[in-house]
C-alpha positions as CSV (number, residue, x, y, z in Angstrom):
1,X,137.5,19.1,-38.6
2,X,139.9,16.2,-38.8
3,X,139.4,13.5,-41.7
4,X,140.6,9.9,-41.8
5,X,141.7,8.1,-44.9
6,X,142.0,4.2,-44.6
7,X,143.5,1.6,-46.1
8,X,144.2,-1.9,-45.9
9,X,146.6,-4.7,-47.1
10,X,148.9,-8.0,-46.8
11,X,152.1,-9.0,-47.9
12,X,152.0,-12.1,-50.0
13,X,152.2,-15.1,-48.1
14,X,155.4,-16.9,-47.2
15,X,157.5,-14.4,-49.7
16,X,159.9,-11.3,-47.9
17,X,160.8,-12.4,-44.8
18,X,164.6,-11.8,-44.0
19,X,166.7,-13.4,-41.0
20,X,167.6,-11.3,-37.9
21,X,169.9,-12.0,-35.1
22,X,171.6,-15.2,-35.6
23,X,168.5,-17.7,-36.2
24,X,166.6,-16.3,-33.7
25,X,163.8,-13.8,-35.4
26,X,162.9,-12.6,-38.5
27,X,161.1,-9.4,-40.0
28,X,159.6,-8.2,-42.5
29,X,159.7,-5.2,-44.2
30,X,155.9,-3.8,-45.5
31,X,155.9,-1.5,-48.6
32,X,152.6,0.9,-48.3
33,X,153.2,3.1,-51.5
34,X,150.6,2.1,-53.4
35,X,148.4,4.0,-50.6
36,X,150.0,7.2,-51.8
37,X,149.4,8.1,-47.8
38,X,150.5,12.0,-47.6
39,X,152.0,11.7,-44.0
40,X,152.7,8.8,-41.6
41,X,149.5,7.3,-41.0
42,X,149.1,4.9,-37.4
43,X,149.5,1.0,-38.8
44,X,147.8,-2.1,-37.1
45,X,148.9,-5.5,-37.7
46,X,148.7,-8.8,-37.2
47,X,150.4,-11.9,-38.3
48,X,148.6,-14.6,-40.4
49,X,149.6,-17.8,-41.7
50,X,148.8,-21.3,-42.2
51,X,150.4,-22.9,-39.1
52,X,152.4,-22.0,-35.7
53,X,152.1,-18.1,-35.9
54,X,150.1,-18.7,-32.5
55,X,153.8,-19.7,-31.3
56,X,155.3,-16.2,-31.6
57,X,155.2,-12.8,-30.7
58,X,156.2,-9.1,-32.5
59,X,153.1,-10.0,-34.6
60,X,151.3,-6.7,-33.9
61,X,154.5,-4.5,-33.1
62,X,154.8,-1.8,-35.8
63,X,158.8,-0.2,-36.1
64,X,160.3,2.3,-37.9
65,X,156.5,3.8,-39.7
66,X,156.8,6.1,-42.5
67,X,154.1,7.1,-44.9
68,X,155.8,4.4,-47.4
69,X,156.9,1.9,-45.0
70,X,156.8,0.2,-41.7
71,X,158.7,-2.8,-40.3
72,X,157.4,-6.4,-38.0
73,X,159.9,-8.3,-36.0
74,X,158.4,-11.8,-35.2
75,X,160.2,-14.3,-32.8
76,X,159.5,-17.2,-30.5
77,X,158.5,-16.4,-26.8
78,X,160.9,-19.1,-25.4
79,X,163.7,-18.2,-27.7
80,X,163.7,-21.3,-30.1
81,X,165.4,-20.6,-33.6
82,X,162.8,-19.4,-35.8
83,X,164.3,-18.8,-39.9
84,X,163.0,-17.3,-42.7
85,X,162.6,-20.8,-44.4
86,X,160.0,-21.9,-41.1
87,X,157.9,-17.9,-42.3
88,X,157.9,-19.1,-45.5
89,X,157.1,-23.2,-45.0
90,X,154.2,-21.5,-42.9
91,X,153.2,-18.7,-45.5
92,X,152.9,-16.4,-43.0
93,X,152.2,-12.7,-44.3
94,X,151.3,-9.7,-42.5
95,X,147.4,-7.9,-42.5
96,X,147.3,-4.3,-42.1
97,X,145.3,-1.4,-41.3
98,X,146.7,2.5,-42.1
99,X,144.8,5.0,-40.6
100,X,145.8,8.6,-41.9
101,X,144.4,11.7,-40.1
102,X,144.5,15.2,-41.4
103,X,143.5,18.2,-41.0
């Protein structure tokens, strides 16, 4: 019979973001090691913050999940600049859910 292990967590608020593509998106890179997750476990997400993270998407779009690891791209809909320095004027930090299954 299958079990589930799950755990939960945030990245600190405004703090990690890095630029992507000229000015136009940034992402985040979400460190999950302190789970101590034995495989890959299936990540939710969502983006948090004090203002204007209704104004985006990639929010919930997990990439590149290992059992350490996963990665959020976050950009404007319309294509409007969006830099690290507006994630971190806007502490916005991503809440997460691992769900491991074994067995």
């Amino acid at each position: 019979m299958p079990t589930h292990r799950i755990s939960a967590g945030r990245t600190p608020p405004g703090q990690s973001w890095q630029q992507f593509q000229n000015n136009a998106s940034v992402f985040i890179d979400v460190d999950t090691t302190a789970q101590r997750f034995a495989t890959t476990p299936v990540y939710v997400t969502a983006l948090h913050g004090d203002s204007q993270h209704w104004d985006t998407t990639g929010g919930s779009s997990v990439y590149s999940p290992t059992r350490t690891s996963f990665r959020v791209y976050v950009r404007r809909p319309d294509g409007r600049s969006l830099t690290v320095a507006n994630a971190q004027d806007r502490r916005w930090h991503i809440q997460w859910i691992g769900v491991e299954t074994t067995g």
